[in-house]
C-alpha positions as CSV (number, residue, x, y, z in Angstrom):
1,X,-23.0,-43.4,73.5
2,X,-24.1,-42.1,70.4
3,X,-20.5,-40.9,69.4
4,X,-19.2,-44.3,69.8
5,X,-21.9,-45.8,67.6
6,X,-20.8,-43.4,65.1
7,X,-17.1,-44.3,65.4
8,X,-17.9,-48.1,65.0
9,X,-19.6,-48.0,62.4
10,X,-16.8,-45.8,60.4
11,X,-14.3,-47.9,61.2
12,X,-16.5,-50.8,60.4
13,X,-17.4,-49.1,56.8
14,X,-14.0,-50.0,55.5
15,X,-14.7,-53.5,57.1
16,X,-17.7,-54.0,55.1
17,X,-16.9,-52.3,52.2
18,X,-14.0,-54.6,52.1
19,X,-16.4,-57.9,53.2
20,X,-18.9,-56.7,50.2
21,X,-16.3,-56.6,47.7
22,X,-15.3,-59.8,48.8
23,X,-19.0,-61.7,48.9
24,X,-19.4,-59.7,45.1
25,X,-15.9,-61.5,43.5
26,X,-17.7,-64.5,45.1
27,X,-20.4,-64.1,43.4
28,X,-18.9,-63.4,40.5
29,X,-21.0,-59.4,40.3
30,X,-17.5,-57.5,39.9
31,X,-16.5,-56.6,36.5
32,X,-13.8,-59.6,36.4
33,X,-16.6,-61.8,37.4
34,X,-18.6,-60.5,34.1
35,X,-15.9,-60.8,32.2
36,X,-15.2,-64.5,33.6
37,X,-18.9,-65.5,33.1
38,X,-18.7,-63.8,29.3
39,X,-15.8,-66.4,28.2
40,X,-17.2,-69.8,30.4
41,X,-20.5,-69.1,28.1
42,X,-18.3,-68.3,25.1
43,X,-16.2,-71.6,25.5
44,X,-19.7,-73.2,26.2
45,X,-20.9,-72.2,23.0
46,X,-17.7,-73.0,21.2
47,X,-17.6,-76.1,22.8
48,X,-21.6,-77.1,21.6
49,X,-20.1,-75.6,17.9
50,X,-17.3,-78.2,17.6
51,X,-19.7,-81.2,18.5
52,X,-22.1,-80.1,15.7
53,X,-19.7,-80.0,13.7
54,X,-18.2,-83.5,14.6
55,X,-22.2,-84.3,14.2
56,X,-21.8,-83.3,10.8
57,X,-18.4,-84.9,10.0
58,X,-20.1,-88.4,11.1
59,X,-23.0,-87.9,8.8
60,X,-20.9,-86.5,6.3
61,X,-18.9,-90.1,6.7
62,X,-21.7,-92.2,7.0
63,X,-23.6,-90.4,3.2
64,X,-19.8,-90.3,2.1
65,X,-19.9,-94.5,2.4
66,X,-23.8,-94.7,1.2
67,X,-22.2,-93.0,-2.1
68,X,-19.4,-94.9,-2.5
69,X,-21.1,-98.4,-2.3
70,X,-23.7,-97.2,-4.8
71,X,-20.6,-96.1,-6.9
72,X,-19.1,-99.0,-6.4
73,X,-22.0,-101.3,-7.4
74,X,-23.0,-99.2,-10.5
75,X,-19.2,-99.4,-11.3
76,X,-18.9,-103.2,-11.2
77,X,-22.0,-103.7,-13.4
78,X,-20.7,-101.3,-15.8
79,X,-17.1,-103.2,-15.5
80,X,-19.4,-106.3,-16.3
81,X,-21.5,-104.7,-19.0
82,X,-17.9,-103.6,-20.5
83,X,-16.8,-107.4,-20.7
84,X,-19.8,-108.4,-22.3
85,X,-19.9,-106.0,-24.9
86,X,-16.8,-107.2,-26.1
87,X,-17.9,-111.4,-26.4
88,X,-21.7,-109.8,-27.6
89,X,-21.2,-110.9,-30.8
90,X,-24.5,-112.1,-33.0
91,X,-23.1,-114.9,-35.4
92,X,-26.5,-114.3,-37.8
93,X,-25.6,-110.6,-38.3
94,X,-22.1,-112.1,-39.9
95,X,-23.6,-113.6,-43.2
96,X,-22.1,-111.4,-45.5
97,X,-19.2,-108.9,-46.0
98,X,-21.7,-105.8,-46.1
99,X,-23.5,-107.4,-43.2
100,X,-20.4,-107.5,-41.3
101,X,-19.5,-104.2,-41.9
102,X,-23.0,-102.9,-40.0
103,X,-22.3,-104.8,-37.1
104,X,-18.8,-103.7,-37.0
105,X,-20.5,-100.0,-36.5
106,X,-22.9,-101.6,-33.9
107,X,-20.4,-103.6,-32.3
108,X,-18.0,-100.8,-31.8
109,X,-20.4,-98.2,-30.8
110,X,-22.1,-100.4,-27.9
111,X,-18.4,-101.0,-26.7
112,X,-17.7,-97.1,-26.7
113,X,-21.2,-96.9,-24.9
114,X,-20.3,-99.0,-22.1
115,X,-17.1,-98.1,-21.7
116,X,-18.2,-94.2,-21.9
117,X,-20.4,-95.4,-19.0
118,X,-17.9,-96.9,-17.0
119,X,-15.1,-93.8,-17.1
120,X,-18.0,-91.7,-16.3
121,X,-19.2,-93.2,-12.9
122,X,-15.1,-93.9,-12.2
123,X,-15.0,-90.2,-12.6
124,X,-17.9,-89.1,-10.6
125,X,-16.6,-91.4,-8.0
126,X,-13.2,-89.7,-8.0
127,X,-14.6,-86.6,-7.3
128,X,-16.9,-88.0,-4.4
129,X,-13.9,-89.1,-3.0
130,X,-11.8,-85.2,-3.7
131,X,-15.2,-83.5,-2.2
132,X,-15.3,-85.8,0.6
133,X,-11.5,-85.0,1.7
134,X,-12.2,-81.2,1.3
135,X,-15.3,-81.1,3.0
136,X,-13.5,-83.0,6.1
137,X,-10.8,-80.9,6.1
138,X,-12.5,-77.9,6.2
139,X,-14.5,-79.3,9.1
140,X,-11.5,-80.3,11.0
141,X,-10.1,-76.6,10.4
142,X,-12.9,-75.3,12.0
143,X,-12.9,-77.9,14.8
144,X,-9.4,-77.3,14.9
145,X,-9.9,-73.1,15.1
146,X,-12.6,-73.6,17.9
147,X,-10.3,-75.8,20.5
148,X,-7.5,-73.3,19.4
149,X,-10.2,-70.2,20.6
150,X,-10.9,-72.4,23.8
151,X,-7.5,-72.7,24.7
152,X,-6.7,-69.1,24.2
153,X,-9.8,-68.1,26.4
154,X,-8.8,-70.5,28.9
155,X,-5.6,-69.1,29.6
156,X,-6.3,-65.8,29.9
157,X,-9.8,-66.5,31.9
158,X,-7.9,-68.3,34.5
């Protein structure tokens, strides 16, 4: 009896070598199940990288806005303060030729002033607006990279 124990159970060694390779590509233990595990956490991660950074695009929007209606206020006022300038004219300081000629600096100057003021927040507005667009491109690049990295893990994964 003891022979055909030891028969069985080499015949049945193939059997279960065969069933425990199996239950271990089940449970993912083989090298190809390491490998598979390795890219769902790596398209995990890049998955949890592009939603920060679509996080930060929405912020980046939402501070982008805050800055341009504070540009656009300041730059209405200064539109405003432009105009008057122009009709702030002080009929007593327009006695005399010499007296006109002081005002004339005056008058001139607070015009250049205001209008200095105005180019300059037009300006830094301008470049809200350039910094803005680069800043959301380069976010959409990398956005773009990490679905591109997903797809070419996916492919070969599967």
């Amino acid at each position: 009896m003891k022979r055909e124990t030891v028969k069985t159970v080499e015949k049945e060694e193939g059997f279960f070598s065969d069933l425990v390779a199996e239950v271990l590509k089940l449970l993912k233990m083989d090298d190809a199940g390491r490998v598979s595990k390795f890219f769902k956490k790596e398209v995990k991660r890049l998955k949890e990288e592009i939603k920060t950074f679509e996080m930060n695009k929405q912020t980046a929007e939402m501070e982008f806005e805050r800055q341009l209606s504070k540009y656009d206020s300041q730059i209405e006022d200064a539109e405003e303060a432009v105009k008057e300038a122009y009709t702030k004219i002080q009929v007593e300081e327009l006695t005399s030729n010499e007296a006109m000629e002081n005002f004339s600096a005056k008058y001139w100057s607070n015009i250049n002033d205001k209008e200095y003021l105005l180019k300059s927040l037009v300006d830094a507005r301008k470049r809200a607006v350039e910094q803005y667009e680069i800043t959301v491109k380069e976010r959409d690049e990398k956005i773009a990279k990490r679905v591109q990295r997903i797809e070419k893990i996916s492919k070969k994964s599967v």
